[in-house]
N, CA, C and O atoms as CSV, one atom per row, in Angstrom:
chain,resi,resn,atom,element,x,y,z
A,1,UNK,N,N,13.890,0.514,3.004
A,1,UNK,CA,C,13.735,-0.044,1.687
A,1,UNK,C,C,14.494,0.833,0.716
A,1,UNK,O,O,14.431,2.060,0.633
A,2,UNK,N,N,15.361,-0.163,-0.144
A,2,UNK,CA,C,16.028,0.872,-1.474
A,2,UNK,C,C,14.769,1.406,-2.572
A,2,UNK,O,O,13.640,1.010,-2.862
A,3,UNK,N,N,15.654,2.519,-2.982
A,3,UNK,CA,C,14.925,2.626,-4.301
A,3,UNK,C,C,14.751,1.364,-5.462
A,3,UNK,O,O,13.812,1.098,-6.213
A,4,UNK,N,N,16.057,0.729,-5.263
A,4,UNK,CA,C,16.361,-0.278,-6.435
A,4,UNK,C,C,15.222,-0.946,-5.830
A,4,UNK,O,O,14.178,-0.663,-6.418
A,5,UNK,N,N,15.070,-1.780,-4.800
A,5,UNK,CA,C,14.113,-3.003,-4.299
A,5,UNK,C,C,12.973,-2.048,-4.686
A,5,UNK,O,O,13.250,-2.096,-5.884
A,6,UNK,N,N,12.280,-1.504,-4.661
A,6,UNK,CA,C,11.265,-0.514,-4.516
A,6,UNK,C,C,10.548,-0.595,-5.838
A,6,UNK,O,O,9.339,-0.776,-5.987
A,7,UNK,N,N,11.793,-0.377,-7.125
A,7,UNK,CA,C,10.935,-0.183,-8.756
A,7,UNK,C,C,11.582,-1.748,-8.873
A,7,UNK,O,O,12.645,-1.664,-9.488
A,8,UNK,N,N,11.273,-3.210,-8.466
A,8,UNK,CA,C,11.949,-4.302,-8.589
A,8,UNK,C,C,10.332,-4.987,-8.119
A,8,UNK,O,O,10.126,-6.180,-8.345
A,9,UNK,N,N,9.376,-4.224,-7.540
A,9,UNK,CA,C,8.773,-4.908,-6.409
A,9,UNK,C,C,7.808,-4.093,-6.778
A,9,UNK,O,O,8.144,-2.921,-6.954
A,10,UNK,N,N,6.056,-4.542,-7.044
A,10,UNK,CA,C,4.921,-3.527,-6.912
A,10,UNK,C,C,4.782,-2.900,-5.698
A,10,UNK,O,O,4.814,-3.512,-4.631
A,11,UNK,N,N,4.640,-1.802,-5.794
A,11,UNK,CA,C,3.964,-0.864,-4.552
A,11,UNK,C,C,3.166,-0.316,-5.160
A,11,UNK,O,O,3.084,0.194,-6.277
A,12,UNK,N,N,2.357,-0.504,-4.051
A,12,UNK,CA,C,1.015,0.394,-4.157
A,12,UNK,C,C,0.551,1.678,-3.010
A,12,UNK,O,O,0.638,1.991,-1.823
A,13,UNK,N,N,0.012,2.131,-4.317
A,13,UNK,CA,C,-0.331,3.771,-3.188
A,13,UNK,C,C,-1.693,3.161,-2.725
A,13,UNK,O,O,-2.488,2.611,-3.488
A,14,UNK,N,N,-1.848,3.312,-1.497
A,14,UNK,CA,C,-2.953,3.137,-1.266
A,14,UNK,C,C,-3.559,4.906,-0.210
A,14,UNK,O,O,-2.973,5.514,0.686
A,15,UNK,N,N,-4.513,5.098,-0.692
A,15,UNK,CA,C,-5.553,6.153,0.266
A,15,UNK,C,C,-6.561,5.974,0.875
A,15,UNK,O,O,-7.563,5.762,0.192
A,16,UNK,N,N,-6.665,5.984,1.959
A,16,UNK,CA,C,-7.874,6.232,2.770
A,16,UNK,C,C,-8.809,7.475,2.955
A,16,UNK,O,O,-8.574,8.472,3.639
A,17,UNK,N,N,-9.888,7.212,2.223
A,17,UNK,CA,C,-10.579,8.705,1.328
A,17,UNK,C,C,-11.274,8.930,3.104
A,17,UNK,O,O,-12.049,8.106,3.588
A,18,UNK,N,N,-10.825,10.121,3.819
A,18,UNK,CA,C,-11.470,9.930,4.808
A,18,UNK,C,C,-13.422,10.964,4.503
A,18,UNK,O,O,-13.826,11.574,5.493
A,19,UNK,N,N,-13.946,10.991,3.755
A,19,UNK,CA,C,-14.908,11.893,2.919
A,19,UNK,C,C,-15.355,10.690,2.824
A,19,UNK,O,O,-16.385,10.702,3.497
A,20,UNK,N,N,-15.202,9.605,2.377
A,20,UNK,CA,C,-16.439,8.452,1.493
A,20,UNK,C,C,-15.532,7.511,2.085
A,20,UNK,O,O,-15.425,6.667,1.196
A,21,UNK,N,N,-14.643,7.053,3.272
A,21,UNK,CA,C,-14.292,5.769,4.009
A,21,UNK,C,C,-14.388,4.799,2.758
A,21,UNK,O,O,-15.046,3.788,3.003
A,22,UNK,N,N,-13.995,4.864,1.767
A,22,UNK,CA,C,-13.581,4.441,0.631
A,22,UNK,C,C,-11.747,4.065,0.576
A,22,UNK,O,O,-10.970,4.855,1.111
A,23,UNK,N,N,-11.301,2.968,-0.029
A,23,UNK,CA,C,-9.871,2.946,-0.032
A,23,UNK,C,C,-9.352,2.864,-1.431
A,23,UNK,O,O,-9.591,1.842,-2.074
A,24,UNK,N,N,-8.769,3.689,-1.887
A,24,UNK,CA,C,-8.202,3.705,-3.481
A,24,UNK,C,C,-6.557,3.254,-3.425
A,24,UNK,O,O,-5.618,3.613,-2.714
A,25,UNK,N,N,-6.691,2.326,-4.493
A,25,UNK,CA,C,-5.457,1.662,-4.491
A,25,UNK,C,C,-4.724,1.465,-5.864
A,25,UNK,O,O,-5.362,0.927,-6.768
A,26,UNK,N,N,-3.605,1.807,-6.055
A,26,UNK,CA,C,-3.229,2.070,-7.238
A,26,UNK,C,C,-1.846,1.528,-7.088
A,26,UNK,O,O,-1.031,1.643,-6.172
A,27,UNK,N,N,-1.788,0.696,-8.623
A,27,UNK,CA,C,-0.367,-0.133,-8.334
A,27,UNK,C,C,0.603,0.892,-9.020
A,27,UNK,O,O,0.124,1.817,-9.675
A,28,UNK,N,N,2.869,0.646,-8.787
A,28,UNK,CA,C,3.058,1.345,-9.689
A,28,UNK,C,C,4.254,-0.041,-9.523
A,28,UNK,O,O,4.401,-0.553,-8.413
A,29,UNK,N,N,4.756,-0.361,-10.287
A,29,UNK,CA,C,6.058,-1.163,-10.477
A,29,UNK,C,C,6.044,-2.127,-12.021
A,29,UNK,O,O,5.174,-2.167,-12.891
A,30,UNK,N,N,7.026,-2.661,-11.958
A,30,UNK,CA,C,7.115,-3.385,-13.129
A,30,UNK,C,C,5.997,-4.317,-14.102
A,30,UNK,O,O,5.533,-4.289,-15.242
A,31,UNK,N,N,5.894,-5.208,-12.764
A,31,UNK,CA,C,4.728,-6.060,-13.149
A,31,UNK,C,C,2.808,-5.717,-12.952
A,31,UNK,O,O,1.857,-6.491,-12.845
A,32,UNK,N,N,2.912,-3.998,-12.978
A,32,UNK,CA,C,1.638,-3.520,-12.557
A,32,UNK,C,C,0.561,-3.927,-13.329
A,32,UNK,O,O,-0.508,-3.769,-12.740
A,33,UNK,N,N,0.460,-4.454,-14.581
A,33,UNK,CA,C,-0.185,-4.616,-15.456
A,33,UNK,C,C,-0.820,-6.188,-15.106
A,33,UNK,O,O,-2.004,-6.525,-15.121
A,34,UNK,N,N,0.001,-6.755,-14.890
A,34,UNK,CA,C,-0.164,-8.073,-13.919
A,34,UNK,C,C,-1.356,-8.149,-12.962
A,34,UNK,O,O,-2.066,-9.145,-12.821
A,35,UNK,N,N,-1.471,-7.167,-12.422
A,35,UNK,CA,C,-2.056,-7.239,-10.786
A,35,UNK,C,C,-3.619,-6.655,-11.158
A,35,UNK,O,O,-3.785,-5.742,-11.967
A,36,UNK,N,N,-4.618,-7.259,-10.513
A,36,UNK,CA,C,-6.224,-7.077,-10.511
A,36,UNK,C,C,-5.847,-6.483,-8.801
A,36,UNK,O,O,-6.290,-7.347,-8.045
A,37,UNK,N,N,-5.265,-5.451,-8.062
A,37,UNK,CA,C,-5.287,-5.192,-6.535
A,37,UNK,C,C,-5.815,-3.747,-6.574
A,37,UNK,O,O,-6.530,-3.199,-5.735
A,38,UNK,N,N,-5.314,-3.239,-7.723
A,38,UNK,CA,C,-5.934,-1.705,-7.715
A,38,UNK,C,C,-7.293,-1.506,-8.143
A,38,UNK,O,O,-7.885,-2.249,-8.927
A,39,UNK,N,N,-7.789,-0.423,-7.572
A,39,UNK,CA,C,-9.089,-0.341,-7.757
A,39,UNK,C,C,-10.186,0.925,-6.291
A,39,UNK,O,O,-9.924,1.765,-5.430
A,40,UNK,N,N,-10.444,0.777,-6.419
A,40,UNK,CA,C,-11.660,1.265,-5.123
A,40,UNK,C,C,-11.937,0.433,-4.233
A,40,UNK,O,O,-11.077,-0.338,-4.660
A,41,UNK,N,N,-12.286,-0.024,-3.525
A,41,UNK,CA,C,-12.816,-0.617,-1.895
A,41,UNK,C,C,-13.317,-0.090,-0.970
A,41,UNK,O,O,-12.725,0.800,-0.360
A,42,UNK,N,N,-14.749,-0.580,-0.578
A,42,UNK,CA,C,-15.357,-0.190,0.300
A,42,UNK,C,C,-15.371,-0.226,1.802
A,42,UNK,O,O,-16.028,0.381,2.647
A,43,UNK,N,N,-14.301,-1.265,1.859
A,43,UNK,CA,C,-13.485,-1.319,3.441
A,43,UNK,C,C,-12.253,-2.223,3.778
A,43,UNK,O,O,-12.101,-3.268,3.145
A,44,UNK,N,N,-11.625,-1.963,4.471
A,44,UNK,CA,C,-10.662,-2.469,4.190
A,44,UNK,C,C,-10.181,-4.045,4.273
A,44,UNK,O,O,-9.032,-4.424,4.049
A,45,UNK,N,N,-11.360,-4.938,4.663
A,45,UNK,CA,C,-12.171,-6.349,5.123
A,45,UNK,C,C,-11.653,-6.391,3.472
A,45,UNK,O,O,-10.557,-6.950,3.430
A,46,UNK,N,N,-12.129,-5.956,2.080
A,46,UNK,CA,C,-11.927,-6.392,1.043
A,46,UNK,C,C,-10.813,-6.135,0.236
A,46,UNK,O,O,-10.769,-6.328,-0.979
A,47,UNK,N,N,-9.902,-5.689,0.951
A,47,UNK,CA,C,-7.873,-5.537,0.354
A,47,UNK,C,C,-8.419,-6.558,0.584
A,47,UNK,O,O,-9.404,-6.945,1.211
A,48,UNK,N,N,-7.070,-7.252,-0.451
A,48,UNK,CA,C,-6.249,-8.952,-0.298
A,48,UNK,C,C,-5.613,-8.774,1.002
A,48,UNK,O,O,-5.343,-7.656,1.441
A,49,UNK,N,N,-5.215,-10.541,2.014
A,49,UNK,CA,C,-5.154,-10.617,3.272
A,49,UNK,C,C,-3.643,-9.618,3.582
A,49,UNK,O,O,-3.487,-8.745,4.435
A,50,UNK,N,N,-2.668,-10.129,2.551
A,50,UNK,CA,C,-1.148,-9.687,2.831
A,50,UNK,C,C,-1.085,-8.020,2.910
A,50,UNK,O,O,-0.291,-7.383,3.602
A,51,UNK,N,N,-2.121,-7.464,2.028
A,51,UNK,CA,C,-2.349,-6.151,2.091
A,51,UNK,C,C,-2.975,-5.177,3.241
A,51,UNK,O,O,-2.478,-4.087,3.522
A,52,UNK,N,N,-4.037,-5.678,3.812
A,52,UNK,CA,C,-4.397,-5.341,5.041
A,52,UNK,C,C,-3.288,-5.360,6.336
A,52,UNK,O,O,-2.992,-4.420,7.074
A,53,UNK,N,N,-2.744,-6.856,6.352
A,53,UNK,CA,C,-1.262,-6.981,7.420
A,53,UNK,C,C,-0.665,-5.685,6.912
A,53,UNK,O,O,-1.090,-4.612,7.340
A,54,UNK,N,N,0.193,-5.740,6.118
A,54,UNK,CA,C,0.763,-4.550,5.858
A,54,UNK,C,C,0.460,-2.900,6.337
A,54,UNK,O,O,1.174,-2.036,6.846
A,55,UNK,N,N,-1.179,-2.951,5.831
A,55,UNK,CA,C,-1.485,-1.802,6.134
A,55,UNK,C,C,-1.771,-1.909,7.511
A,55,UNK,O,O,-2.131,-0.770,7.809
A,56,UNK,N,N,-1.810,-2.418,8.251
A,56,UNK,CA,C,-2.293,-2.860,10.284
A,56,UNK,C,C,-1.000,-1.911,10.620
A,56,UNK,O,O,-0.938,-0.819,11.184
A,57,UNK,N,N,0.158,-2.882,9.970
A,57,UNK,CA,C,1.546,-2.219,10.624
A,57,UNK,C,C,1.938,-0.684,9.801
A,57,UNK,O,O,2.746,0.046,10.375
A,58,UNK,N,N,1.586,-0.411,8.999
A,58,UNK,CA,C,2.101,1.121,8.301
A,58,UNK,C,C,0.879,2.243,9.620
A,58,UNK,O,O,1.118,3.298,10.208
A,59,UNK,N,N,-0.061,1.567,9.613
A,59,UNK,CA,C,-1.337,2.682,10.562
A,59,UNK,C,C,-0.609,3.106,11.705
A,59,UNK,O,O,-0.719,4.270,12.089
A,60,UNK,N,N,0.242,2.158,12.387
A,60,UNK,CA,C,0.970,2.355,13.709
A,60,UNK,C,C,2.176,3.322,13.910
A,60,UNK,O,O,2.511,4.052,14.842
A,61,UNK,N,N,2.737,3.031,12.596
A,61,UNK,CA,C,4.325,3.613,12.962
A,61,UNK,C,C,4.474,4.914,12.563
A,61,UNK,O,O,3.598,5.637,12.087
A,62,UNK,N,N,5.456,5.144,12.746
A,62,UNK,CA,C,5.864,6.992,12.684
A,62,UNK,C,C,6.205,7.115,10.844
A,62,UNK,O,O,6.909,6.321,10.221
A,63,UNK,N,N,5.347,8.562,10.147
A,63,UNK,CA,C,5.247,8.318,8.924
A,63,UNK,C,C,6.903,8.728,8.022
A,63,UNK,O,O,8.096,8.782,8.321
A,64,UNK,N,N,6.274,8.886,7.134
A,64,UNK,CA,C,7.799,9.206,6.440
A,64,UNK,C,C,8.912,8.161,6.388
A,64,UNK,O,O,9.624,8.173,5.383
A,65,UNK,N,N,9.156,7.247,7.353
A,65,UNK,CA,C,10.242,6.135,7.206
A,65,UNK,C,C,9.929,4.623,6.701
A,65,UNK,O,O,9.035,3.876,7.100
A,66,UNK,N,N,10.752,4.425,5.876
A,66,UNK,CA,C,10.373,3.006,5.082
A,66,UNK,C,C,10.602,2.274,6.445
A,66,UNK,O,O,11.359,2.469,7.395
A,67,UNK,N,N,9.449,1.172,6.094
A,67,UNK,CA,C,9.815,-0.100,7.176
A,67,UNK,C,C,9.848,-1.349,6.778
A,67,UNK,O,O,8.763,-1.930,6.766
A,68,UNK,N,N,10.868,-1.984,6.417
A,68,UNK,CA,C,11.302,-3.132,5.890
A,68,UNK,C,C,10.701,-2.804,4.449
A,68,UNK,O,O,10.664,-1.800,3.738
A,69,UNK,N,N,10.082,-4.603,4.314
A,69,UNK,CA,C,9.623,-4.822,3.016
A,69,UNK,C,C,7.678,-4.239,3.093
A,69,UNK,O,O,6.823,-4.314,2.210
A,70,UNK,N,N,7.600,-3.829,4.164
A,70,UNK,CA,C,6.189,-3.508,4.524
A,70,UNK,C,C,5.690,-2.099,3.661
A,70,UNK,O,O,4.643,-2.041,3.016
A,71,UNK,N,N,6.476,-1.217,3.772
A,71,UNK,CA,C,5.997,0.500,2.644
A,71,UNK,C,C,6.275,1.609,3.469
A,71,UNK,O,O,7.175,1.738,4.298
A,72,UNK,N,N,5.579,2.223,3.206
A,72,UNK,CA,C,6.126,3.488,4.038
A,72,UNK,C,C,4.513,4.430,4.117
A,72,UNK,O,O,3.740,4.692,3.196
A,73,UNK,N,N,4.436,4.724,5.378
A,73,UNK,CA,C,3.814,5.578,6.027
A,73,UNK,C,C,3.542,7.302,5.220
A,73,UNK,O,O,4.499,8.009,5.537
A,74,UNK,N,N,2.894,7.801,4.641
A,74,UNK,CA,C,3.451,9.044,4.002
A,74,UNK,C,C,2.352,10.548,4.796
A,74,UNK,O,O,2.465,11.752,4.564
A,75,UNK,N,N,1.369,9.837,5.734
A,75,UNK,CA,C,0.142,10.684,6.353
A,75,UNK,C,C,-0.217,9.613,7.134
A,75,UNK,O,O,0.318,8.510,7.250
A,76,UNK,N,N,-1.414,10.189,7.772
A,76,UNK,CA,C,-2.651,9.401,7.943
A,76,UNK,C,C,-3.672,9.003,7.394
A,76,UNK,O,O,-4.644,8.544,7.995
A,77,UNK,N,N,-3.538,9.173,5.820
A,77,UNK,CA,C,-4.288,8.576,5.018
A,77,UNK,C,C,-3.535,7.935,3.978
A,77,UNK,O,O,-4.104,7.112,3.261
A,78,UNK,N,N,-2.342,8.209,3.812
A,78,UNK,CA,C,-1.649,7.666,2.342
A,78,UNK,C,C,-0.839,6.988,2.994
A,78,UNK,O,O,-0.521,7.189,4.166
A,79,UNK,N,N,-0.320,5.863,2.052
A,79,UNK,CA,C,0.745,5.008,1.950
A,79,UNK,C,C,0.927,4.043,1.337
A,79,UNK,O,O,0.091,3.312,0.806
A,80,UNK,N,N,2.515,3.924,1.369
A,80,UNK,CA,C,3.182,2.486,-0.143
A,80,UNK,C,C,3.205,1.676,0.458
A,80,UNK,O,O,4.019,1.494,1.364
A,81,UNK,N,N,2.243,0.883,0.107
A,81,UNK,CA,C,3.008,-0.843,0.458
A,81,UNK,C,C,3.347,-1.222,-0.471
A,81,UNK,O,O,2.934,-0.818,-1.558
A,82,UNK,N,N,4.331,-2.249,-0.284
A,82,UNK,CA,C,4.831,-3.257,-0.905
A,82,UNK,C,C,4.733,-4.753,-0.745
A,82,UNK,O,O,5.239,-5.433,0.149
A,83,UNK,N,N,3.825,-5.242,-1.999
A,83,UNK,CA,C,3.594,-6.356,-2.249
A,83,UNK,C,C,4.769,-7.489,-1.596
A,83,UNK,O,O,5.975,-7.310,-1.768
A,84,UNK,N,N,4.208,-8.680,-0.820
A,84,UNK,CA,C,5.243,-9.296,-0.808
A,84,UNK,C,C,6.035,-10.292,-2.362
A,84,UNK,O,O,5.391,-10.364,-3.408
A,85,UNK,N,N,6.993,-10.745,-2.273
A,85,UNK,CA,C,7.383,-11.755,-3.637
A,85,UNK,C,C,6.702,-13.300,-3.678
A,85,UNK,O,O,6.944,-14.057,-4.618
């Protein structure tokens, strides 16, 4: 993923509080003001559906490398997804 596509497109940080199995989600892009997705969650059953997919495939792969339009891996608890359009 470019930088350009990247600030073009919400991503969100999302964390997996492994202390309170809590998920904090925080938008950052253009239209962030837009979006009711950030917030706290008590599991991950209550992300929106496209957000969970996303996060299924970021849990698997090797961190640090963007993967497609999906986000990027940054630990085993953090990572950007990116909203689809």
């Amino acid at each position: 993923m470019s930088y350009r596509k990247m600030f073009n497109d919400n991503v969100y940080h999302v964390y997996l509080n492994p202390d309170t199995n809590c998920i904090h989600v925080s938008c950052i892009g253009m239209n962030r003001l837009d979006t009711d997705v950030g917030g706290v969650y008590s599991s991950i059953e209550e992300l929106p559906q496209w957000m969970q997919e996303r996060l299924a495939v970021l849990l698997v792969v090797q961190p640090n490398i963007y993967y497609g339009d999906f986000g990027k891996s940054i630990d085993k608890n953090s990572f950007w997804v990116v909203q689809p359009q």
